[in-house]
Structure formats: structure tokens, C-alpha cells
C-alpha positions in Angstrom: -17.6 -46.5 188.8 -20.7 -45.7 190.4 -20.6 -45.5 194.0 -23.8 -47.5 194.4 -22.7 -50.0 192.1 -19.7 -50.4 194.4 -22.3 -51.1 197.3 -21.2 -47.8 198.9 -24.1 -46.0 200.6 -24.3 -42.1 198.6 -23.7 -39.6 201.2 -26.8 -37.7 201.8 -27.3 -33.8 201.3 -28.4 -32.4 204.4 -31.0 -29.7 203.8 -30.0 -26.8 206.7 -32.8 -24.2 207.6 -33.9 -21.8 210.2 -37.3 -22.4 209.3 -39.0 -25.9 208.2 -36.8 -26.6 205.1 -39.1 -26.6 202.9 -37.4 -23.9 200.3 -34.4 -26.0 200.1 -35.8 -29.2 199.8 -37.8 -27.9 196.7 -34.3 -26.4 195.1 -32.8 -29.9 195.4 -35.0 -31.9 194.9 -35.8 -29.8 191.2 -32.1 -30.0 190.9 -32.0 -34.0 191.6 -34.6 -34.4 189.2 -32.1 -33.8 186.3 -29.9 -37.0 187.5 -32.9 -39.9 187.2 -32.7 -42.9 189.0 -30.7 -41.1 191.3 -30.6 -42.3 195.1 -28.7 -39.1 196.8 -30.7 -39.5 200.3 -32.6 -35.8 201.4 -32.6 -35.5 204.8 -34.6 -31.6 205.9 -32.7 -30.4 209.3 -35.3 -27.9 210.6 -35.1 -25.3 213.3 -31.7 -24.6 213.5 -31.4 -21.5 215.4 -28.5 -22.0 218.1 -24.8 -23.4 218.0 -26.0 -26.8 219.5 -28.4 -27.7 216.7 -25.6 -26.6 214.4 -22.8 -28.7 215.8 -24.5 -31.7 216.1 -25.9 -31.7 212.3 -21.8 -30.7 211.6 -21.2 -33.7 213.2 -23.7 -36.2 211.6 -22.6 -34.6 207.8 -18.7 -35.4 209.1 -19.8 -38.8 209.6 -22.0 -39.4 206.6 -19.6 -37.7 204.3 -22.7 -35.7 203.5 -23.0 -32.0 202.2 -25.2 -29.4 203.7 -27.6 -27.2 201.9 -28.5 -23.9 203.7 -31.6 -21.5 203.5 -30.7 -19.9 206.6 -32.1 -16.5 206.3 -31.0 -14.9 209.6 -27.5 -13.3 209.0 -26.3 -14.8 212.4 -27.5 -18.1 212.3 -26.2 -18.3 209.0 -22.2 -16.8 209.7 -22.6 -19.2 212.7 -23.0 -22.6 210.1 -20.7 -21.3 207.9 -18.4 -20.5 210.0 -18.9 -24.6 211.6 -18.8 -26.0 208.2 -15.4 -24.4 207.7 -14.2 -25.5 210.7 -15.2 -29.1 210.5 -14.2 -29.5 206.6 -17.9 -30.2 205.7 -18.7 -28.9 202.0 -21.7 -26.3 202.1 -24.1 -24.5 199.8 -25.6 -21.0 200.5 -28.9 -20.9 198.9 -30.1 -17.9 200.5 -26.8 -15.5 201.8 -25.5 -14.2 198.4 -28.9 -13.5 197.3 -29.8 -11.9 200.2 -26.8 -9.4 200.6 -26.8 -8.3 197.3 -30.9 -7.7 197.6 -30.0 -6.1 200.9 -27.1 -3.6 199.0 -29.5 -2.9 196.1 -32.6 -2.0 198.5 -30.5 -0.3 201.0 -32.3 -1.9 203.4 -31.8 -5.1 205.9 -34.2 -8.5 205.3 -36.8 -8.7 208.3 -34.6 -12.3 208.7 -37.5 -14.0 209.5 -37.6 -17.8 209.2 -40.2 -20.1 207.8 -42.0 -16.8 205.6 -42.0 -19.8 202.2 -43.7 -22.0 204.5 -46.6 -20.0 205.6 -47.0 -18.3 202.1 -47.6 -21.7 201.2 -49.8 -22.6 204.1 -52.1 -20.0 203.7 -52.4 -21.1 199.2 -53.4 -24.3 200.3 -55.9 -22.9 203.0 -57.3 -21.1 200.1 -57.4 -24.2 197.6 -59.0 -26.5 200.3 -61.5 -23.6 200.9 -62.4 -23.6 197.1 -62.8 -27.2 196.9 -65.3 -27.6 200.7 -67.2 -24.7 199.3 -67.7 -25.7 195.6 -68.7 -29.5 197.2 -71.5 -28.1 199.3 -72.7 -25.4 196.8 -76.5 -25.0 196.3 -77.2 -27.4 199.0 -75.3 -30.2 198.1 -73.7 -32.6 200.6 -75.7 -30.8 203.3 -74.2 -33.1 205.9 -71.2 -31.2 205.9 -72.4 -27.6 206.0 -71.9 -27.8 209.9 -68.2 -27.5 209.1 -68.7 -24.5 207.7 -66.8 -21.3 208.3 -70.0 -19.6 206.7 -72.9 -20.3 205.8 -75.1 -18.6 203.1 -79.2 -18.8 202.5 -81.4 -17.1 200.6 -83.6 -17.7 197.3 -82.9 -18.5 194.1 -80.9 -15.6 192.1 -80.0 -13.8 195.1 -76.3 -14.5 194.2 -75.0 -17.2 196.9 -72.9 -19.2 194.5 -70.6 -16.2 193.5 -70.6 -14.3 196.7 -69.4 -18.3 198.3 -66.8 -18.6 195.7 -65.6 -14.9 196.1 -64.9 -15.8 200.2 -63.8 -18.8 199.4 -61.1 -16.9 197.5 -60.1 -15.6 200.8 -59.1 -19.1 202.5 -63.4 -19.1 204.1 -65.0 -22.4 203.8 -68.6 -21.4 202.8 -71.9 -23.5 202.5 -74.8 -22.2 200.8 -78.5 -23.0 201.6 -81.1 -22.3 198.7 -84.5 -21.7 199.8 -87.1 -23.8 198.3 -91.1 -22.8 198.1 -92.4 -26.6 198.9 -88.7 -28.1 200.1 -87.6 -28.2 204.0 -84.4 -27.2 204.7 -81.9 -29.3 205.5 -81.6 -29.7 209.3 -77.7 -29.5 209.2 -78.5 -25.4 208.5 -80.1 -25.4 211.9 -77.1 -26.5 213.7 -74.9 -24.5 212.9 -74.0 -21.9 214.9 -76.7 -19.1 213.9 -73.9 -16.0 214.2 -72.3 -17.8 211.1 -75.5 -17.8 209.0 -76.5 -14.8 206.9 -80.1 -14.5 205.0 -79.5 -13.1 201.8 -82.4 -10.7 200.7 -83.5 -8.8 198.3 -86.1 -6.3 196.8 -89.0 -8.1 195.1 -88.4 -5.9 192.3 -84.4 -6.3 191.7 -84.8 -10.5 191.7 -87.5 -10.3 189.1 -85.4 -8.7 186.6 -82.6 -11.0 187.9 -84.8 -13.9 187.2 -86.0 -12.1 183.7 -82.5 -12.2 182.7 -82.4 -16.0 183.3 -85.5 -16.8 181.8 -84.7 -14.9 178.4 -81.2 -17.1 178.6 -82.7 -19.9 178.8 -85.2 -19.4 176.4 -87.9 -20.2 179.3 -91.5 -19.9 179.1 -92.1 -16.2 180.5 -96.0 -16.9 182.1 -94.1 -18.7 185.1 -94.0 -18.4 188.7 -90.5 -17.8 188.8 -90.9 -13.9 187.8 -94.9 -14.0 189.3 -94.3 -11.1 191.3 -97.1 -12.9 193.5 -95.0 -15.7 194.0 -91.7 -14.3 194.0 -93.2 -12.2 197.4 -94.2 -15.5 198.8 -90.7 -17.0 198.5 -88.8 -14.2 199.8 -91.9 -14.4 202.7 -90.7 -18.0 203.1 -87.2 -17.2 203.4 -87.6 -14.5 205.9 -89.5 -16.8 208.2 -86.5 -19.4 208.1 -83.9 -16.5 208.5 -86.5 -15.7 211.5 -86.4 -19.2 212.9 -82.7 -19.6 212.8 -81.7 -16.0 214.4 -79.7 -16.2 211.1 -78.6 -12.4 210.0 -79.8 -10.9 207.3 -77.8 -9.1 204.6 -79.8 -7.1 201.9 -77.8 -7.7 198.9 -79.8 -5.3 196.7 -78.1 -3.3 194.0 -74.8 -4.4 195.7 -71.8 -5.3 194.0 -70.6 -8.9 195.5 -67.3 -7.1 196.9 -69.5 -4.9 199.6 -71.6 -7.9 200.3 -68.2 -10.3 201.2 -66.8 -6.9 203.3 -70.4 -6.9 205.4 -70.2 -10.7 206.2 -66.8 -9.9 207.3 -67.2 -7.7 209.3 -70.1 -8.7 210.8 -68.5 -12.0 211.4 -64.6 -10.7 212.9 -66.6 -8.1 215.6 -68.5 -10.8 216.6 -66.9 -13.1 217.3 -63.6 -11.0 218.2 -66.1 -9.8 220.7 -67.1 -13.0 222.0 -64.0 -13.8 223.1 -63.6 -10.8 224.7 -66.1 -11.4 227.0 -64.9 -14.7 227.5 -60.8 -13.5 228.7 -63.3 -11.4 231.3 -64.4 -13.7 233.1 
């Protein structure tokens, strides 16, 4: 019979890791998933690095009739709960040792041991996913309340390419805001706030955004007598847009003829040797 259905409380499987846990816990808990309606308590022991921390979980299994489950990926740390587990009778799994030898053998070379690698990995996919999400939300001035959250900020006029150049650094875990600038439409205050070494002015020859905007128009099946591709007015609005970059102290990044790569690799620069150098100066004093 069932040991629940005997009122007996299931001993729990005690997930063991150097590290947070969180490689175990997803191997067990896709493994539990194949016995539904199961109630086989998870408990994640993190940080187990000396023979303390390994006694004492020894001690709770031994008392709990509960099995461990092991990532530890530091050879020592791991001979060390192996070695307890056999000691004090306490059933074990090895998720990571096997493995890791035989990887070890066939590479001819030892693991850098290093524990909680799956956690940051993971850490820094969800940095980029939250990234992608903040900058999509605030694209082409949208939400403009919360461009002051910004990692970076992008402005410039229609056409000069600030959707795809956001979502490329966005790509690369940067929350990006981007400001269009309107002929007739104030910008939003919030762009005025932010700190102006984070803003960049994208611009752009007069001659390179009328046969961007050509394109458009053709695609759209637009009437061609507009001001959009007025070379008159298209010099006015990039006029415009130079007097906010001006008014801001915002830098500006001339984005003609240049692939959106180059463009992403000048805003980061510019942006790391800044303020890298800022806080430089500030450990000086």
C-alpha cells in the first residue's frame, strides 16, 4: 500500500549542491513529473562547500529517511558527501560525478569545478528576455514614463533605424528606450532626465534618409509629393533634431551607410569608457 495512504509522511529527496541547486531540482523535478499526483517533498540544500554543511544535511536525511540528490561539481566537495553518505547509510545519487570524470578522461583535461555556472547562464537568459520585453514596451516613444529606467536611450527621426538598432542591444541583456523626433511634437520630458551620457542622437545624411524614406513610401503605396522625402523638410527635421540632441548634451552617432552591428559596437563603447571612467575618478578621491 501506498505510504501516504497509510498516513506516513514520504521521505523527502534532498537536492545537494555546491552551487544554488537549481540543476538538480530541474532533473527531479522533470523526473517526478512522470509519477502525477505525486507528494515526494523537494527540499534544495544550497551552498554546501565544507564538512559541517555536509554533516548536518547527513543528519536531517538520517532522520527523515530522505535520499540526497547531488550536483556537486567540485571533485572534493563531492568525495567529501559521498564519502558521509556512506558512512551514515543515507542512499545518494550522483548527478554530476560520473559525467564529469568521464568528460574529464575524454578531454584530457580537469572541469574548472566551479559551482553555480547553470545558475548564472540562466541569470544572464532572463536578463536578456526582460531586456527584450522593457525595450519593445517603450519602443517609438511609447510608455515614455519609464524611459528614465533606461540602460540606453535612443533619439533621432523617423527612418534613422532606432527600432532595430534597440532590439539588436536589447539582444545583449541592455534595456533600451527610443525617442522619435517629431516636426510639431515636444518631447517627452522623461528624455530630459535621464542621464544625458546615456542618450545618443542618431543622425544621418539628408541624402541617405530620403531614399530610406523612398523605400517606405513605394511599400506603402504612399503618395510621393509629401514632406516626408521634401528634401526641404527632411533638412528641417534633422535641424530639429540636432537642436534637441544640442539641448540634452545627448551624443550623437552618425549612423550613415552603417550596418546596425558598428552602430551597437559605437554606443558600447562610448558608454563602457565612460562610464568605466567615471568611476575611476570617483575610487580617486
Amino acid at each position: 500500500m501506498n505510504k501516504d495512504c497509510q498516513g506516513e509522511k514520504t521521505p523527502p529527496i534532498y537536492i545537494v549542491s555546491g552551487g544554488k541547486g537549481l540543476a538538480g531540482d530541474a532533473v527531479v523535478k522533470s523526473v517526478l513529473i512522470q509519477f502525477p499526483n505525486n507528494k515526494v517533498p523537494v527540499i534544495i540544500v544550497p551552498d554546501v562547500l565544507n564538512q559541517e554543511k555536509t554533516d548536518e544535511i547527513i543528519s536531517k536525511a538520517l532522520i527523515t529517511k530522505g535520499v540526497i540528490v547531488h550536483t556537486m561539481v567540485d571533485p572534493e566537495a563531492r568525495k567529501m558527501l559521498i564519502d558521509s553518505c556512506v558512512q551514515g547509510g543515507v542512499n545518494h545519487f550522483d548527478l554530476v560525478g560520473d559525467l564529469s570524470d568521464y568528460l574529464s578522461n575524454l578531454l584530457n583535461t580537469k572541469p574548472i569545478s566551479k559551482p553555480g555556472l547553470y545558475r548564472l547562464s540562466h541569470i544572464a537568459y532572463f536578463q536578456r528576455v526582460e531586456a527584450i520585453d522593457f525595450t519593445l514596451k517603450v519602443d517609438d516613444g511609447q510608455n515614455p514614463e519609464r524611459i528614465t529606467q533606461a540602460d540606453i536611450v535612443l533619439t533621432g527621426v523617423s527612418r534613422t533605424g532606432k527600432t532595430p538598432l534597440s532590439v539588436y542591444l536589447a539582444m545583449f541583456g541592455w534595456k533600451v528606450a527610443n525617442v522619435p523626433v517629431v516636426p510639431g511634437i515636444e518631447p517627452p520630458e522623461e528624455l530630459f532626465k535621464v542621464d544625458p551620457g546615456r542618450v545618443f542622437g542618431l543622425n544621418i545624411s539628408p541624402a541617405y534618409l530620403i531614399a530610406q524614406r523612398a523605400n517606405r513610401v513605394k511599400s506603402l503605396h504612399m503618395d510621393e509629393d509629401t514632406d516626408y522625402i521634401n528634401a526641404k523638410k527632411v533638412g528641417e527635421e534633422l535641424a530639429l533634431a540636432r537642436r534637441i540632441f544640442e539641448r540634452g548634451g545627448f551624443t550623437e552617432i552618425q549612423i550613415t551607410n552603417k550596418p546596425i552591428e558598428s552602430s551597437a559596437n559605437e554606443i558600447l563603447n562610448i558608454l563602457t569608457s565612460r562610464f568605466v571612467q567615471e568611476k575611476w575618478k570617483q575610487g580617486e578621491e
